[in-house]
C-alpha positions in Angstrom: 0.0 0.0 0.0 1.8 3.4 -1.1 0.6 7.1 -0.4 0.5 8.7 -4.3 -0.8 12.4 -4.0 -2.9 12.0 -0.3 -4.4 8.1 -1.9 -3.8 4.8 -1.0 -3.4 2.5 -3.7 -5.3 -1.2 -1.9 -4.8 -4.3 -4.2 -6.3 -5.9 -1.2 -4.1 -9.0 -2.3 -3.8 -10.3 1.6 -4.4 -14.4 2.3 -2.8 -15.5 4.9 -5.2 -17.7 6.5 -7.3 -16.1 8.2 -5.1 -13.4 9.6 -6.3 -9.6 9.6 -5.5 -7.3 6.5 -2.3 -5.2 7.9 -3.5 -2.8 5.2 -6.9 -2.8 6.6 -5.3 -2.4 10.2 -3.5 0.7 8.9 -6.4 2.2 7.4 -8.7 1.8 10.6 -6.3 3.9 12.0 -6.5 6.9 10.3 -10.0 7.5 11.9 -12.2 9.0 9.0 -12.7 8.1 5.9 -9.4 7.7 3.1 -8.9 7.9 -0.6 -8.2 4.6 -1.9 -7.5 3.4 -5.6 -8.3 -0.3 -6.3 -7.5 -2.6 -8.9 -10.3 -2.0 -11.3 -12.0 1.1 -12.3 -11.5 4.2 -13.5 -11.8 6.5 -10.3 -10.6 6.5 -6.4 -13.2 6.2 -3.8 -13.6 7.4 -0.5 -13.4 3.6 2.4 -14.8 4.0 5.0 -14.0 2.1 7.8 -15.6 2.2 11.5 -18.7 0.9 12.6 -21.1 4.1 13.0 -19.9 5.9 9.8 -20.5 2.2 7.9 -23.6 2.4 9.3 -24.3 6.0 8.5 -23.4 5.8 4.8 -25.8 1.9 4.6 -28.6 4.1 6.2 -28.0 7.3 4.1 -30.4 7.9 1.3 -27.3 10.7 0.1 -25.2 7.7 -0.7 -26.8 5.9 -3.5 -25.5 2.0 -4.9 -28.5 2.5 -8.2 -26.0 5.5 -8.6 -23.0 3.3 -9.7 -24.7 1.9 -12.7 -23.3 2.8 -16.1 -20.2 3.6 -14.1 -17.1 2.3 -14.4 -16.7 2.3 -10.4 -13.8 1.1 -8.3 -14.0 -2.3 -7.3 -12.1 -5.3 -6.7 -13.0 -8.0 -9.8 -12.2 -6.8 -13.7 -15.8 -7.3 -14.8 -18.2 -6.0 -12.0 -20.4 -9.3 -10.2 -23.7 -7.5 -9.6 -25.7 -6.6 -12.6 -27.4 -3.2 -13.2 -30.6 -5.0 -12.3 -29.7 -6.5 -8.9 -31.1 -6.3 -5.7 -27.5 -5.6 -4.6 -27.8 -1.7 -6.2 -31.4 -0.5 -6.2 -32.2 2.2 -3.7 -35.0 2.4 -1.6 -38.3 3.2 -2.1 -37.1 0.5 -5.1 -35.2 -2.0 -3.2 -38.0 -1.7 0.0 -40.7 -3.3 -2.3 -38.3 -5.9 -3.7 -36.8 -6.9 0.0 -40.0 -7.0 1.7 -41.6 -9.3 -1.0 -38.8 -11.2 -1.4 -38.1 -11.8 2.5 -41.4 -13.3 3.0 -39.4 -16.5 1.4 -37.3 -16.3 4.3 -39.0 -15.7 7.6 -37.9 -17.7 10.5 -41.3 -20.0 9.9 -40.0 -20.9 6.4 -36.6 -21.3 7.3 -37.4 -23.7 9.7 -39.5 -25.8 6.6 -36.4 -26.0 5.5 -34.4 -27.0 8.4 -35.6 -31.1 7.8 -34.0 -31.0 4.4 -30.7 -29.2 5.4 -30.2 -31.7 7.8 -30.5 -34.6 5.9 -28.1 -33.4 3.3 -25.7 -33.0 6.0 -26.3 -36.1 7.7 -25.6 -37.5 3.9 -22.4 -36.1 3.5 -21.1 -36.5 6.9 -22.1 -40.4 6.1 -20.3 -39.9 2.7 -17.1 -38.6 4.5 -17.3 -41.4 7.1 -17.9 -44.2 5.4 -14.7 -42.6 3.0 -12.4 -42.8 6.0 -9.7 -40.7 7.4 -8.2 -38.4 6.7 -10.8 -36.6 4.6 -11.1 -33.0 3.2 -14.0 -31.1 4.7 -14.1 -28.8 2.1 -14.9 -31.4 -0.4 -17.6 -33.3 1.4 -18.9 -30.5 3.2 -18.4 -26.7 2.5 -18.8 -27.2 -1.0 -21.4 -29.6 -1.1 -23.7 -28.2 1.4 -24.3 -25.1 0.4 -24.6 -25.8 -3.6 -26.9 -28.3 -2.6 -29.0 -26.6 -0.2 -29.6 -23.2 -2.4 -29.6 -24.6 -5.7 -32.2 -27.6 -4.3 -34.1 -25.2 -2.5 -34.4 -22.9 -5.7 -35.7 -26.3 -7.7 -32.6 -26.5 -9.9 -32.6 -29.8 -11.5 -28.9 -32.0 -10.6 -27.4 -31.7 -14.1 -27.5 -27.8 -14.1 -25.4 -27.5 -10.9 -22.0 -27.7 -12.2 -21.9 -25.1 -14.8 -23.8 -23.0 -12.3 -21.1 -23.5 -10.0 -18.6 -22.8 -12.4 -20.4 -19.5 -13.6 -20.6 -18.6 -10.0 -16.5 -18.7 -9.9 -15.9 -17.0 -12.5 -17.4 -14.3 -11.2 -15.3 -13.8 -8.3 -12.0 -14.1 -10.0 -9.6 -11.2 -9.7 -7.1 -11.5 -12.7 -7.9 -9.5 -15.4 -7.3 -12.2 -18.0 -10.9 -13.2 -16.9 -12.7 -10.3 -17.9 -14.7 -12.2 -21.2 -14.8 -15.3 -19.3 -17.2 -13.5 -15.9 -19.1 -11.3 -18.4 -20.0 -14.9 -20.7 -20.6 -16.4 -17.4 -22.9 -13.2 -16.2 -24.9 -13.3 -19.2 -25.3 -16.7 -19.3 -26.7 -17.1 -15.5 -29.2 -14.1 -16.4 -30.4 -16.2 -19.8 -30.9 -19.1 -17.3 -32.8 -17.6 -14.1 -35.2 -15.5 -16.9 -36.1 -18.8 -18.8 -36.7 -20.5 -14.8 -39.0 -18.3 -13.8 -41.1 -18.0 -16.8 -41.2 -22.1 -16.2 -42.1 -21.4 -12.3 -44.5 -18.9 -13.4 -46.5 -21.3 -15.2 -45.9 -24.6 -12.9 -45.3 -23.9 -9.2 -43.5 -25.9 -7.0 -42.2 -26.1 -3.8 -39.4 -24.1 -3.9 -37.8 -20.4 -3.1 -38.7 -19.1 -6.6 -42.1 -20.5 -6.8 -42.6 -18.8 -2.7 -41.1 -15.6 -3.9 -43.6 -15.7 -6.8 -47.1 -16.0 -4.4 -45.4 -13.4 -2.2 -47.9 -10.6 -1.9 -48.5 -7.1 -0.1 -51.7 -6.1 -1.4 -51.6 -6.0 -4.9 -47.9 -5.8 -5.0 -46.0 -8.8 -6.2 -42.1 -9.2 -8.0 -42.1 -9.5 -12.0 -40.4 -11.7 -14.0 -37.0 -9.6 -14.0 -36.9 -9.0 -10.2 -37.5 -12.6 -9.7 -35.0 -14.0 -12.1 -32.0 -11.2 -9.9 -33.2 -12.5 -7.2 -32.6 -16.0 -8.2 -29.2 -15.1 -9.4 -28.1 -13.0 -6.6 -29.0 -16.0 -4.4 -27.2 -18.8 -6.7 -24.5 -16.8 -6.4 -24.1 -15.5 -2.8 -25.6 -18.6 -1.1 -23.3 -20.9 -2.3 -20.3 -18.6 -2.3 -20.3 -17.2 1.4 -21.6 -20.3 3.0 -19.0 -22.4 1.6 -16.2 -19.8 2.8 -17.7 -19.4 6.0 -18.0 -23.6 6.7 -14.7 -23.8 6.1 -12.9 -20.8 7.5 -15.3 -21.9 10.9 -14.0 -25.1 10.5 -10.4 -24.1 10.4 -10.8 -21.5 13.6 -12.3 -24.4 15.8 -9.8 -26.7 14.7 -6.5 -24.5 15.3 -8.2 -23.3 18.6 -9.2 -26.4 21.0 -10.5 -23.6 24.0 -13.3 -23.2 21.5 -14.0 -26.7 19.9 -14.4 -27.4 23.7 -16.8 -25.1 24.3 -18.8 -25.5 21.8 -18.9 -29.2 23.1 -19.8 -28.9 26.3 -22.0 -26.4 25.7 -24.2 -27.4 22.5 -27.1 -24.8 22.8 -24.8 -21.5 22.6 -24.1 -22.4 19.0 -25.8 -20.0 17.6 -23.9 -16.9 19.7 -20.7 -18.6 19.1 -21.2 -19.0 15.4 -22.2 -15.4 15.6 -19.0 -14.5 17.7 -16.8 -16.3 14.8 -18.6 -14.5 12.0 -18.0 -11.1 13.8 -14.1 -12.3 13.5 -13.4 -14.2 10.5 -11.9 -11.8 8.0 -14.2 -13.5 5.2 -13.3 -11.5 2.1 -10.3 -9.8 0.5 -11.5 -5.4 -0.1 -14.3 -4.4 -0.3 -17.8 -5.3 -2.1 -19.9 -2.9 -4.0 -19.1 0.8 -3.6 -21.5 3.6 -3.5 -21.8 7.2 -4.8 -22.9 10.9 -2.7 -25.7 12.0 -4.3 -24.7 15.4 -2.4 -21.7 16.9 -0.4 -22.0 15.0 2.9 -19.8 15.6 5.9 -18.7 12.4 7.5 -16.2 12.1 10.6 -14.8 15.6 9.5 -14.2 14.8 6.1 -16.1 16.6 3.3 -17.4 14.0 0.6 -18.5 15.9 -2.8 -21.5 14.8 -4.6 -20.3 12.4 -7.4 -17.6 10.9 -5.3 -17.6 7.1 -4.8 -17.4 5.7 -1.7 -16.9 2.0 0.0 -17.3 0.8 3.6 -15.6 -2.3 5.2 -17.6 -4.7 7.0 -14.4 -6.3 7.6 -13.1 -3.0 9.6 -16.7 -2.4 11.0 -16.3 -5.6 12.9 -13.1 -5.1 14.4 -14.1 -1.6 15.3 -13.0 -1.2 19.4 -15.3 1.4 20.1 -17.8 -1.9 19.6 -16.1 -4.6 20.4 -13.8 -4.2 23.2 -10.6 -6.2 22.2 -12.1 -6.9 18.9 -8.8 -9.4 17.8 -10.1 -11.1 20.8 -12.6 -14.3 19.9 -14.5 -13.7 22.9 -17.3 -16.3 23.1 -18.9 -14.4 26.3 -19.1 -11.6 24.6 -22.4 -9.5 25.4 -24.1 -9.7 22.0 -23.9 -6.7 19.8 -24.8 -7.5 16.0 -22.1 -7.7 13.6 -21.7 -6.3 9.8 -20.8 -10.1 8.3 -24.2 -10.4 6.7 -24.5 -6.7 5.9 -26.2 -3.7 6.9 -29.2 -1.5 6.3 -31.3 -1.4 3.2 -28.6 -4.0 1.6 -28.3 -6.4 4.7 -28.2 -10.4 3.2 -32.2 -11.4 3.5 -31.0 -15.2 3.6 -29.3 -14.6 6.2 -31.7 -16.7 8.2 -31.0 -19.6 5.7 -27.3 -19.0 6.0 -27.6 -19.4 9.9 -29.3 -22.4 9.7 -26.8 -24.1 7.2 -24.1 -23.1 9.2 -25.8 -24.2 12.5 -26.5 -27.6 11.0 -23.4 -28.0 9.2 -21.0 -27.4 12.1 -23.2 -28.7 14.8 -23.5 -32.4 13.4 -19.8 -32.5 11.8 -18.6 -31.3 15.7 -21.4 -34.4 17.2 -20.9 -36.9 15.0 -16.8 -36.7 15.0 -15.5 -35.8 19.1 -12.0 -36.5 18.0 -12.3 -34.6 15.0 -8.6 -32.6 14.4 -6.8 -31.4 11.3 -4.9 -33.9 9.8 -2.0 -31.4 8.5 0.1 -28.8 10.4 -1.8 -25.6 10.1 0.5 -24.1 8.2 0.6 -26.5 5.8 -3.2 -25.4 4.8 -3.1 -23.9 1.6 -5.2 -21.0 1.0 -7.2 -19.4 -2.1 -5.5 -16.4 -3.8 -7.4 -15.9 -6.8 -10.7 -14.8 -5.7 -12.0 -11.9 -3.7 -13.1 -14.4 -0.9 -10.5 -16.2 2.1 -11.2 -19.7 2.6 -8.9 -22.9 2.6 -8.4 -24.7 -0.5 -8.3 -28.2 1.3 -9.1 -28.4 4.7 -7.6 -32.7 5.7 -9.1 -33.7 8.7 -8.8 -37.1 10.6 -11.1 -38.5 13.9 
């Protein structure tokens, strides 16, 4: 990271397992918001980085993510993930209609539907990695299995389509520029897909998210086509993405840490605050996501922010903020519970998230019963780690029992 006229140029290149950012640490530091220059783009932007100003600028109708379309906006990946027509950068009074319809597929009553079927496709490939015998890669029997199964089933995806899906969905989240043509084929080709699905869905319900999403209705208000087939998308792609990172990078923490693996086993029902505790910590991305742009001159933490400026916040930073989290390098599994930035925030905040907490709950609650000798098989410095995407997660994660 080097100064260059008063901004910071952030590849955000960082993998170390899942060790903090040092130039995320340095930028925390400076107290108010910094000009940064990221790989891609054509301008700086203004990063943000503790938690009340992240939460001011999520909240802020003044900074506007529908504003970044037709932009060539700084960001992380060569060709940018979300598409014009996402959830992911509509404002409100927009994006308040499409959340509020669309979250009625994922209340805590659904979610729970869908518990029964999450755990038997754990149980399956817990039996699968069993009955295969030590020592055996978690991330190949679980974190990527789990959640490509889990979204793509519960979206009504037939079998054969999932691999190219999953394929599309990397693509996306490749950082070398050389992959440019490759994430935009891949974009297009996801959007062809989800359009043609819900025009089928449309026609023949079944019991699936798209199909719920579909008879979700507030009044007379209900999502067309092209909202449904984003929202599709946006879920293919972030449910199987961050779930599978997050399996595996929980995986590793318990693992490398026997204080907590212990806890957690003596003390089953606080899963859910500990899994909370853990997401709060995990560094789970490289950068920053999806930036957006003042609408007017704002003043944030002394800092004047002109109207056309672009401007990113770190979640990452946000939960590691002290004035929160008091020792916040600290996994503190007793600490008093104070909602963390993992999943989000404000008007953009994940609406799976209840889905994601139950996968994870599932997933690491049965693998932690079903194997109490469970350990890594390699040295942990011997895990290798991804360094091609914008995400942190173990490559191959060996365990034995």
């Amino acid at each position: 990271m080097t100064a260059d006229n008063e901004t910071l140029s952030c590849p955000f290149d960082f993998s170390r397992a899942l060790d903090f950012d040092p130039s995320l640490e340095s930028l925390m530091r400076h107290g108010s918001p910094v000009r940064i220059r990221l790989p891609y783009g054509s301008a700086d932007a203004w990063l943000v980085t503790g938690f009340d100003a992240v939460k001011q600028v999520t909240t802020d109708q003044r900074f506007s993510r529908a504003g970044i379309t037709g932009h060539d906006y700084p960001r992380m990946t060569p060709e940018p993930i979300v598409s014009p027509e996402s959830i992911n950068v509509m404002d409100p009074p927009h994006s308040s209609r499409v959340r509020h319809l669309a979250s009625q597929a994922f209340t805590q009553q659904q979610v729970d539907g869908m518990r029964p079927r999450i755990v038997q496709l754990v149980d399956r490939l817990l039996d699968e990695m069993e009955e295969q015998g030590p020592p055996a890669d978690v991330v190949e029997h679980l974190s990527d299995k789990l959640p490509r199964h889990a979204v793509l089933d519960l979206l009504g995806i037939k079998r054969e389509e999932w691999p190219w899906i999953e394929d599309a969905v990397h693509q996306l989240l490749v950082v070398g520029a050389e992959n440019k043509e490759a994430a935009m084929k891949a974009k297009a080709d996801m959007a062809a897909y989800f359009a043609e699905l819900v025009a089928q869905r449309r026609k023949s319900p079944g019991p699936d998210i798209i199909s719920a999403m579909a008879a979700a209705q507030d009044g007379d208000e209900q999502l067309d086509d092209r909202e449904l087939a984003f929202l599709a998308l946006t879920l293919a792609l972030s449910g199987q993405d961050t779930a599978t990172c997050q399996i595996s990078d929980i995986t590793y923490l318990l693992l490398t840490r026997p204080a907590l693996l212990q806890h957690l086993r003596s003390r089953p029902e606080t899963i859910t605050d500990v899994l909370h505790e853990l997401l709060r910590y995990i560094p789970f991305r490289k950068g920053v996501g999806i930036p957006r742009v003042a609408l007017e001159d704002v003043e944030l933490d002394g800092v004047r922010i002109r109207a056309g400026d672009f401007v990113h916040v770190s979640y990452l930073t946000a939960n590691r903020d002290p004035e929160r989290y008091p020792d916040p390098d600290v996994v503190d599994l007793d600490r008093p519970n104070a909602p963390h930035m993992t999943f989000g925030w404000g008007g953009h905040r994940c609406i799976a998230m209840p889905l994601a907490m139950a996968e994870l709950e599932v997933a690491i609650g049965r693998m932690v019963e079903r194997f109490p000798r469970l350990r890594l098989a390699v040295a942990p410095e011997e895990v290798r780690w991804d360094t091609k995407t914008i995400r942190r997660f173990p490559l191959e994660l060996p365990v034995a029992w």
